[in-house]
C-alpha positions in Angstrom: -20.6 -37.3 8.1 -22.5 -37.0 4.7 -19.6 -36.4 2.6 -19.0 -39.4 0.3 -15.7 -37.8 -1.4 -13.3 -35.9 -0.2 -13.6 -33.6 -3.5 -16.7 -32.0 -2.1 -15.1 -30.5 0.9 -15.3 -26.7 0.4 -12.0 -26.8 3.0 -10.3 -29.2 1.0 -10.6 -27.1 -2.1 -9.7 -23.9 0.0 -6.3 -25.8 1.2 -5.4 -27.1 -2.5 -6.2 -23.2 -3.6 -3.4 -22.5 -0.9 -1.1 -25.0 -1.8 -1.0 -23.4 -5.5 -0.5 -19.9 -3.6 2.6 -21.2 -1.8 3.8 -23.1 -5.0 3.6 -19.6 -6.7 5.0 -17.6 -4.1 8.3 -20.2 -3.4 8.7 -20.0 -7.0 10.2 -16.5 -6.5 13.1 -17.9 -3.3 16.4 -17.6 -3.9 18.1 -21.3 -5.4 19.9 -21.3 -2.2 16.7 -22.2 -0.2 15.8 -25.1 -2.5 16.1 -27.4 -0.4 16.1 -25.6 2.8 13.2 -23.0 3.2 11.4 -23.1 0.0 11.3 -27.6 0.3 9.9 -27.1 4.1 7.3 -25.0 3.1 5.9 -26.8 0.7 5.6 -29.9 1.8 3.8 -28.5 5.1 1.7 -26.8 2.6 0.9 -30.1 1.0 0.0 -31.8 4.0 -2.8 -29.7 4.8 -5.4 -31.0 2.1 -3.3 -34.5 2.3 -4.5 -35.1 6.0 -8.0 -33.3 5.0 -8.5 -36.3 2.3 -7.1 -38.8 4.7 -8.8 -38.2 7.6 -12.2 -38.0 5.2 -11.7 -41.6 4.3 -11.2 -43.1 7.7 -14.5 -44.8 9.0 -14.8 -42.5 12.4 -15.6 -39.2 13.1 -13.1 -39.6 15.7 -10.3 -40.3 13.4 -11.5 -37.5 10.9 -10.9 -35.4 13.3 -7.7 -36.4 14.4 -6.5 -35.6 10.8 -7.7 -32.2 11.1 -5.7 -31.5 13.9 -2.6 -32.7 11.8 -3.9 -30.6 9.2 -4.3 -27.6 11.6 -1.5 -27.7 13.0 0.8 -28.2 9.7 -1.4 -25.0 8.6 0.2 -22.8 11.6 3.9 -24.6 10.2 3.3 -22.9 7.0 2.5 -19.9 8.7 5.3 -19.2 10.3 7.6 -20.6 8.1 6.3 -18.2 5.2 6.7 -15.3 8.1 10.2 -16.3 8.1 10.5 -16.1 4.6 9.3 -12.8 5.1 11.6 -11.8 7.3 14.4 -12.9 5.4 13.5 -10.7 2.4 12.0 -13.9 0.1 8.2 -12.2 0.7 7.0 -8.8 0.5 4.7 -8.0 3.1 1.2 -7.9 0.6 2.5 -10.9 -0.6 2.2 -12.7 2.9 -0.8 -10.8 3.6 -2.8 -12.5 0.8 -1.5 -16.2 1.6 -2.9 -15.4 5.3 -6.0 -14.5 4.3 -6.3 -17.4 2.5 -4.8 -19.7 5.8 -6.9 -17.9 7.5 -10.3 -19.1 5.9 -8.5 -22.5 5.8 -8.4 -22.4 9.4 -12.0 -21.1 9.8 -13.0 -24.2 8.0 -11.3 -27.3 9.9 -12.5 -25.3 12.8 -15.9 -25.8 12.3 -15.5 -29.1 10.3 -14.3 -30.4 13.2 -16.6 -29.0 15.6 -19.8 -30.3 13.2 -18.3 -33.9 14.0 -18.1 -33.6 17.7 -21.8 -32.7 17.1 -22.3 -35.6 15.2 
């Protein structure tokens, strides 16, 4: 892999773009969820560029891609934890709609990320 830092990873700066999204959009629960909902959501959310940085500066492909499964698979955490939110009243539709979009193209990265390193 090329990529000397982290930084330069167009799907790590997508996933920190939707970690400010989920910041903004938990700002807006109700106190009560403070450390229910709104905590459990966020730190999933962080996790996603945390595992894209870690797995970047492991010395394997192999490892690199292990991270992005983590990073995957805490991505599909915040998804349906945010569709619970939704559910619950804390989201208006639109709202969730945008943060998906934006999950979505997350997605569509590690995907392909991870398939260039099996290529590799």
């Amino acid at each position: 892999m090329g990529v000397k830092n982290y930084r330069d990873l167009i799907v790590w700066q997508k996933a920190m773009d939707l970690v400010t999204q989920v910041y903004q959009a938990t700002e807006r629960f109700p106190q009560k969820e403070v450390f229910g909902l709104t905590n459990q959501i966020r730190k999933a959310a962080v996790s996603i560029p945390s595992n894209i940085a870690e797995g970047q500066g492991r010395n394997t492909d192999r490892d690199f891609r292990h991270f992005l499964s983590i990073a995957r698979g805490s991505l599909q955490e915040v998804e349906t934890q945010l569709e619970i939110a939704r559910r619950l009243g804390y989201l208006h539709k639109e709202e969730l709609f945008d943060i998906i979009e934006q999950s979505s193209e997350v997605a569509r990265l590690i995907n392909g990320l991870s398939r260039a390193l099996v290529d590799t």
